[in-house]
C-alpha positions, 0 to 999 in steps of 0.5 A: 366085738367078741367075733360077732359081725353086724351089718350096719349103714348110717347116712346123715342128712338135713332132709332126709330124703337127700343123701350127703357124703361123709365129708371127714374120714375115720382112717389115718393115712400116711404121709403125715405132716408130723414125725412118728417114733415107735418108742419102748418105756420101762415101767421099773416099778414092775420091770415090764415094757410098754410099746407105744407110738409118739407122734409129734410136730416136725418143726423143732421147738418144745410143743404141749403134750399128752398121754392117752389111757385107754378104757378098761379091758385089754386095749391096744394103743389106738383103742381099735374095735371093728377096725375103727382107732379112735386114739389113732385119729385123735392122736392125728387130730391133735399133733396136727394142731401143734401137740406131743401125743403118746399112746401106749399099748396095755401091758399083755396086748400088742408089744408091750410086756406084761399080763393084763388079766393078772394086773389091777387098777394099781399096775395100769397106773404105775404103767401110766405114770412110767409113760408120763415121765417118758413123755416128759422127758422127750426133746420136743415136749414143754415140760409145764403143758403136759397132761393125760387124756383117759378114756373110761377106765383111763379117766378113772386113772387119770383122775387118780394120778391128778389126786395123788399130785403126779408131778409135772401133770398139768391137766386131764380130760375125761372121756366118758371116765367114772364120776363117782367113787369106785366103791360105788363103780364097783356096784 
C-alpha cells in the first residue's frame, strides 16, 4: 500500500510442523458460470458517471440482488490492494450462489467520471443511490430482494440510505462499517 512492498509468508496448519496447501484461491478467473456486463450509471444528482460491473446467473429468471460500497478512500470497483480484489471474489462468490451483484468504480478512479478528493459522504451516497436504482431496474433482478453491502465507509453509507428509507432497499451487511455516530468517528 502506498509503494511499499513487504514480504510476507503465511501457512495454515493443525500441526504445526505439517504444511497443508491453500485449498481455495484469492483470484477470479474466467470462464464463468455467470454473465458479466460493463455497465455506465448516470448519477443525475451530479451529472457524472460511474463505471462498474454486474455479474448475474445465466438462466433467465429474476434473481436477488446487491450493491457493493467500497470503504473510504478512493477505491476501484473490486477494492483491489496488493493485488488482492475482495469485492471481485465476493461478487464471484455470491453470483455463483444465485444473486445479481454490481460494483462500481468510485467517482475520479478507474472509469467512473467525477473528483474523489473533492466529494463528501453526500456525493458517495447519491452515487450509491443512482447505483441502486440502476440495479433495480435490470431484467434480471427482483425487485423485492435488493440490498447493498458496505464495507467501512460503504457500511456507513449503507447505514444512512437504509435510515433515510431508500426505496426498494431490502437489507445491508456491514463490513467492518462504523457502529457509532459519525460525530463520534469524526473524533
Amino acid at each position: 500500500q502506498g509503494g511499499l512492498s513487504l514480504p510476507l509468508v503465511l501457512s495454515r496448519s493443525v500441526d504445526p510442523n505439517v504444511e497443508r496447501p491453500i485449498v481455495r484461491t484469492q483470484v477470479v478467473v474466467p470462464p464463468y458460470p455467470y454473465d458479466t456486463a460493463a455497465v455506465v450509471i448516470t448519477n443525475a444528482y451530479d451529472n457524472i458517471k460511474l463505471a462498474g460491473t454486474l455479474t448475474f446467473p445465466k438462466k433467465k429468471g429474476k434473481y436477488p440482488a446487491v450493491l457493493l460500497l467500497t470503504g473510504s478512500g478512493p477505491q476501484d470497483r473490486n477494492e483491489a490492494i496488493f493485488n488482492h480484489k475482495p469485492f471481485q471474489i465476493l461478487a464471484d462468490y455470491l453470483t455463483r450462489n444465485g444473486i445479481v451483484v454490481l460494483r462500481v468504480d468510485d467517482r475520479g478512479v478507474g472509469e467512473s467520471g467525477g473528483s474523489f478528493e473533492n466529494s463528501t459522504i453526500e456525493n458517495f451516497s447519491k452515487d450509491a443511490i443512482s447505483a441502486f436504482k440502476y440495479l433495480q431496474m435490470q431484467p434480471q433482478v427482483d425487485g423485492k430482494k435488493v440490498g447493498i453491502i458496505g464495507h467501512s465507509e460503504g457500511g456507513l453509507i449503507a447505514e444512512l440510505l437504509a435510515g433515510q428509507h431508500l426505496p426498494g432497499l431490502s437489507y445491508i451487511v456491514s463490513l467492518a462499517g462504523p457502529s457509532f455516530s459519525i460525530d463520534k468517528l469524526m473524533e
